[in-house]
C-alpha positions in Angstrom: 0.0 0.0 0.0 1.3 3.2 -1.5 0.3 6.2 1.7 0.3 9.9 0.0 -0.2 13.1 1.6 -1.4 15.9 -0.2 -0.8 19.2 0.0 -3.2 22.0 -1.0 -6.8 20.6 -1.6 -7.7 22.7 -4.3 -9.1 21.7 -7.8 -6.7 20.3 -8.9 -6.2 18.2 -5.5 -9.8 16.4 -6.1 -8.9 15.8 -9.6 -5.7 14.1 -8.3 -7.8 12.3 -5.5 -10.6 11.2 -9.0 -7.6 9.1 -9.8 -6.1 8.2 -7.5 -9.6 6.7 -5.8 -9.4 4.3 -9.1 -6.2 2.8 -8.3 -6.4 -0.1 -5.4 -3.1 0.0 -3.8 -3.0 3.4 -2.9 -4.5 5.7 -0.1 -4.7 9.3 1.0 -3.6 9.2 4.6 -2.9 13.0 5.1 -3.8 16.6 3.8 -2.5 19.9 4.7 -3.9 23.3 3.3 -3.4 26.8 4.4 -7.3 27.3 5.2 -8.6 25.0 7.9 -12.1 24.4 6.3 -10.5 23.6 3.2 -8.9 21.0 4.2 -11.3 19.6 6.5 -14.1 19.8 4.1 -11.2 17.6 1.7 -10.9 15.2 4.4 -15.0 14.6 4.7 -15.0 13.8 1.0 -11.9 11.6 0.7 -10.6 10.5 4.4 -7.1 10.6 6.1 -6.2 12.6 8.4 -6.7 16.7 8.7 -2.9 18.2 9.4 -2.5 21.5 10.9 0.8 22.4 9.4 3.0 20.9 6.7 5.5 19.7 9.5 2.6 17.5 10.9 2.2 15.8 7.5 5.4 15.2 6.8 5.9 13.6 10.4 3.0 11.5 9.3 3.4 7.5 8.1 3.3 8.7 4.2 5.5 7.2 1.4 4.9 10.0 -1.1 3.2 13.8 -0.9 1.5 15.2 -4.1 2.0 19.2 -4.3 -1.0 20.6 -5.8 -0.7 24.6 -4.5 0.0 27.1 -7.0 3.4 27.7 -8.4 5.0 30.0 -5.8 5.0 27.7 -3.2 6.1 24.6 -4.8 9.9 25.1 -4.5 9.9 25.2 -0.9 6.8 22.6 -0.3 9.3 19.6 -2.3 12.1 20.9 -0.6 10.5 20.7 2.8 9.3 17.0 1.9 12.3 15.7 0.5 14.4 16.2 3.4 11.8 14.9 5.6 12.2 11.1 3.3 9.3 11.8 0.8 9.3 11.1 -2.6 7.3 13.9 -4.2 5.1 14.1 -7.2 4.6 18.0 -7.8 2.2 19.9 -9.9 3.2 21.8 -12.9 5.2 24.0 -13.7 7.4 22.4 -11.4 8.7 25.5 -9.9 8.6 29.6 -10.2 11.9 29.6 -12.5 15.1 27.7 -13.7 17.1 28.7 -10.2 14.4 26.8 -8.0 14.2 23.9 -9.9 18.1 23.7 -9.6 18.0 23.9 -6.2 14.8 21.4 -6.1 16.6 18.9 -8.4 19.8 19.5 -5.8 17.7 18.0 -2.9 16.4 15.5 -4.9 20.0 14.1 -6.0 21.3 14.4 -2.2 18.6 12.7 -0.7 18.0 9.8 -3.4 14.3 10.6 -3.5 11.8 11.0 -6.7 11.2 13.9 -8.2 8.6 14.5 -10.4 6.5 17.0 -12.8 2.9 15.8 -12.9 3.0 16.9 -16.7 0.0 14.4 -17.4 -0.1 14.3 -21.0 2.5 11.9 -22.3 0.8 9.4 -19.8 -2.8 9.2 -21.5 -3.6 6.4 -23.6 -4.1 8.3 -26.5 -0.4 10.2 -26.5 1.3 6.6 -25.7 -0.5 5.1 -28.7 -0.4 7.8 -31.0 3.7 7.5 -30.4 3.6 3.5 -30.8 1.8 4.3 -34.0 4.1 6.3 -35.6 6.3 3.7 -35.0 5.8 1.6 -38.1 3.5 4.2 -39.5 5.7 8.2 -39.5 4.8 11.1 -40.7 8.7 11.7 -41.3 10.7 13.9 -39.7 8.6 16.4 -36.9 9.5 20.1 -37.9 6.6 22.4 -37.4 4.4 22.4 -33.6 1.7 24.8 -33.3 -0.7 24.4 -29.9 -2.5 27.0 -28.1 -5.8 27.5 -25.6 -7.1 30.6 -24.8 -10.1 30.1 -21.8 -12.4 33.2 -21.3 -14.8 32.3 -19.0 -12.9 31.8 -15.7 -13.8 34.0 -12.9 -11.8 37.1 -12.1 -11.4 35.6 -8.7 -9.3 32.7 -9.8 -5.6 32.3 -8.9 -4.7 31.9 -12.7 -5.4 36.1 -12.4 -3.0 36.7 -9.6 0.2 38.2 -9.4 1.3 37.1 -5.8 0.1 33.1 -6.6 2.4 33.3 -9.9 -0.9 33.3 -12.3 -0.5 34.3 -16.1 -1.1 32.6 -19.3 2.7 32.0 -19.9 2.9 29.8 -16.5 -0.3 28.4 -16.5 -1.4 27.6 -20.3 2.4 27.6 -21.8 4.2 25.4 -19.8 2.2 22.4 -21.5 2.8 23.9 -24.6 6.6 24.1 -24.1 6.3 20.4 -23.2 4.4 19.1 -26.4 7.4 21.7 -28.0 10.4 20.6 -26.7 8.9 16.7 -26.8 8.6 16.4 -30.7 11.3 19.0 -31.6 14.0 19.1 -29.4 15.9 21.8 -27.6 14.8 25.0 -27.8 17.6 27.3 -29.5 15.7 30.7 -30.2 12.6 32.4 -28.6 10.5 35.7 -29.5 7.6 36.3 -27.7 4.9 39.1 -27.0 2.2 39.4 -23.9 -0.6 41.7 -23.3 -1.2 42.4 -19.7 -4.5 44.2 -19.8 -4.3 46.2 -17.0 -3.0 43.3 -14.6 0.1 42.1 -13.1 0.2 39.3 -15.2 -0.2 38.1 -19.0 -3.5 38.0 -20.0 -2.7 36.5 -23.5 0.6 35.3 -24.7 2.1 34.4 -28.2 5.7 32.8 -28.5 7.6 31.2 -31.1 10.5 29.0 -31.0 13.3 27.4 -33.2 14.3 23.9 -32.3 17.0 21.5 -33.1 14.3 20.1 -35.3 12.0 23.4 -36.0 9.7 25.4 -35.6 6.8 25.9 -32.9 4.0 28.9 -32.7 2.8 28.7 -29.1 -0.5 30.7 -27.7 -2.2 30.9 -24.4 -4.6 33.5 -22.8 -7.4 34.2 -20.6 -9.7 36.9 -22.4 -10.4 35.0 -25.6 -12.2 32.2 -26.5 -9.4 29.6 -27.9 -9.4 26.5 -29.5 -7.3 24.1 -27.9 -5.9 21.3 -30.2 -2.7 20.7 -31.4 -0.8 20.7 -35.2 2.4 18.4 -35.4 3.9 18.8 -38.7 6.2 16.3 -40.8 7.0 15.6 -44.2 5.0 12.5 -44.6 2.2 14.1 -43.3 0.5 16.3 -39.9 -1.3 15.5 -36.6 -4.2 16.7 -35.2 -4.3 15.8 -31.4 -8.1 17.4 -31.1 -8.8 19.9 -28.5 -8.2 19.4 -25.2 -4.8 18.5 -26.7 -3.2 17.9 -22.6 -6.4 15.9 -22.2 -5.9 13.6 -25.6 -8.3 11.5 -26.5 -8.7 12.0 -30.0 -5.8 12.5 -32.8 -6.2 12.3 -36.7 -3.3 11.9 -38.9 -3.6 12.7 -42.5 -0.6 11.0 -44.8 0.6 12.7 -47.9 -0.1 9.8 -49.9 -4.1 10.5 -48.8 -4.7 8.0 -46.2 -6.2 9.2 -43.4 -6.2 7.5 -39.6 -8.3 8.2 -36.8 -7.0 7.4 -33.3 -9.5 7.3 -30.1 -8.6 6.2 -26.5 -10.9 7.6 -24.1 -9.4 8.4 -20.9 -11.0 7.4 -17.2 -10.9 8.5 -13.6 -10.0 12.2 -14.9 -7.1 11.6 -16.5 -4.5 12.0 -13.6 -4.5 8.3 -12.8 -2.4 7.7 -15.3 1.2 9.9 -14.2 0.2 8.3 -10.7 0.8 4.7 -11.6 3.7 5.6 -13.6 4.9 7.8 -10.5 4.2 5.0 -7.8 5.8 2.1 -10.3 9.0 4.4 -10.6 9.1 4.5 -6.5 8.7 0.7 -5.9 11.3 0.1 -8.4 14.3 2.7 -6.8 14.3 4.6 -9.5 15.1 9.0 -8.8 13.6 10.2 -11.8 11.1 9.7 -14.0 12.4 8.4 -18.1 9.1 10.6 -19.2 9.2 13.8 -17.9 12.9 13.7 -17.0 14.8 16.6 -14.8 15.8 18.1 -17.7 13.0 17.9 -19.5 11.7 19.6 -16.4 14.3 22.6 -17.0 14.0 22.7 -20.8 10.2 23.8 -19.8 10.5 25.9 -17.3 13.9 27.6 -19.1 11.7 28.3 -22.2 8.9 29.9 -20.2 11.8 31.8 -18.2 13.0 33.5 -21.6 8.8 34.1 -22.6 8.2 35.9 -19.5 12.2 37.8 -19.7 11.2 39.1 -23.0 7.3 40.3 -21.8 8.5 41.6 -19.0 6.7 39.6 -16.1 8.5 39.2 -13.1 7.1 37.2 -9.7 7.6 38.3 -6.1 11.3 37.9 -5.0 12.7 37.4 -8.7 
């Protein structure tokens, strides 16, 4: 039996509990949150036990804490829960910039312990068999990534709006675009990028472009318009549609040069997050310190990428 503890029990926290409820094996056994009734009313719903700071958690019988607060805190959360002997699974982006996740990535190396960005989409059934696919099937050489999602009906009270929490387009919406980027095209070599703030700390809407060892990729992400939210991978036998919610797959066409056209569906279940937690918990029962998926420097190719976005907007967080 796998014991987590969470910490934060916000949306994302009951998604992550959606699958993690569909996997025997594992249990919650502790949640900490910064509001009380938050985490008590998380506690009714789910069980384990209500923990009044995160030094009572981490003292707690747990193999393995899941970080689902927003990105200012998560540096010093894993950092905390590392050196108390917990492997941790951490929401994305993995930290506020390049300099934490050094020092993140640091701990994790000194103490032997797991470190990992829940970056859920290579872990859906649709991604993995899309990539088997293409396999025996290519669409040649990947040279040309265009994604994007623009959401305009979130409330003005959300912490996707706030400059303190480290809210914006470019860390919320872009750092799964630099992953689906960087995953079919390489290393990023070149970036240009504009933002639009409109009237608020942070990017409202965002557009960056990058070069690639193998390309090109025009990137998008906002929160005043409404955007479509599918993905275009390019090659020279032919493109990908993965169909919107692209981080979400569960639909992708390909359409050949030669005509042929292939449809690919895999429903996902439980929410979706089920799936980076049984890779997460296999990875921790056998030994291993990092995940072959979402590696560590996979983790600083993405966060490095939306460093140099947010550089060239001009969008700095709280102590940068």
């Amino acid at each position: 039996m796998t014991k987590w503890g969470i910490i934060g029990c916000g949306r994302i926290a009951h998604r992550f509990m959606q699958g993690l409820s569909a996997l025997p094996g594992n249990v919650l056994a502790a949640s900490y949150s910064r509001r009380a009734e938050t985490v008590d009313a998380f506690v009714a719903l789910y069980g384990g036990r209500a923990c009044c700071s995160t030094e009572e958690l981490l003292a707690s019988d747990i193999d393995a804490v899941y970080i689902a607060t927003l990105p200012d805190t998560h540096a010093d959360y894993s950092i905390k829960a590392m050196n108390a002997g917990k492997h941790v699974l951490c929401e994305k982006p993995a930290t506020l910039n390049l300099g934490q996740l050094n020092e993140v990535l640091a701990v994790a190396k000194s103490t032997g312990l797991l470190f990992m960005e829940g970056m859920k989409p290579p872990f859906y059934p649709l991604y993995k068999k899309l990539k088997e696919h293409l396999q025996h099937d290519p669409v040649g050489p990947v040279g040309y990534v265009r994604a994007g999602s623009s959401v305009a009906d979130i409330s003005r009270d959300h912490p996707n709006f706030s400059h303190e929490l480290a809210g914006g387009a470019l860390m919320q919406i872009g750092i799964y675009e630099a992953f689906l980027a960087i995953d079919w095209l390489g290393e990023t070599e070149e970036i240009q990028a504009m933002g639009r703030f409109s009237g608020l700390q942070v990017d409202m809407f965002s557009i960056f472009q990058t070069r690639h060892r193998g390309g090109y990729a025009q990137l998008y992400g906002g929160f005043d318009l409404h955007g479509k939210g599918d993905a275009l991978i390019c090659g020279t036998l032919g493109h990908i549609t993965i169909h919107k919610n692209w981080w979400n797959p569960a639909k992708a066409t390909i359409d050949y040069l030669d005509g042929r056209i292939v449809e690919i569906n895999e429903p996902f279940t439980a929410g979706g997050l089920n799936y980076e937690i049984t890779h997460f918990v296999d990875l921790m029962r056998s030994g291993a310190v990092e995940s072959p998926v979402i590696t560590h420097d996979m983790s600083r190719r993405m966060i490095k990428m939306i460093d140099d976005a947010r550089a060239i907007i001009g969008l700095k967080y709280i102590g940068e």
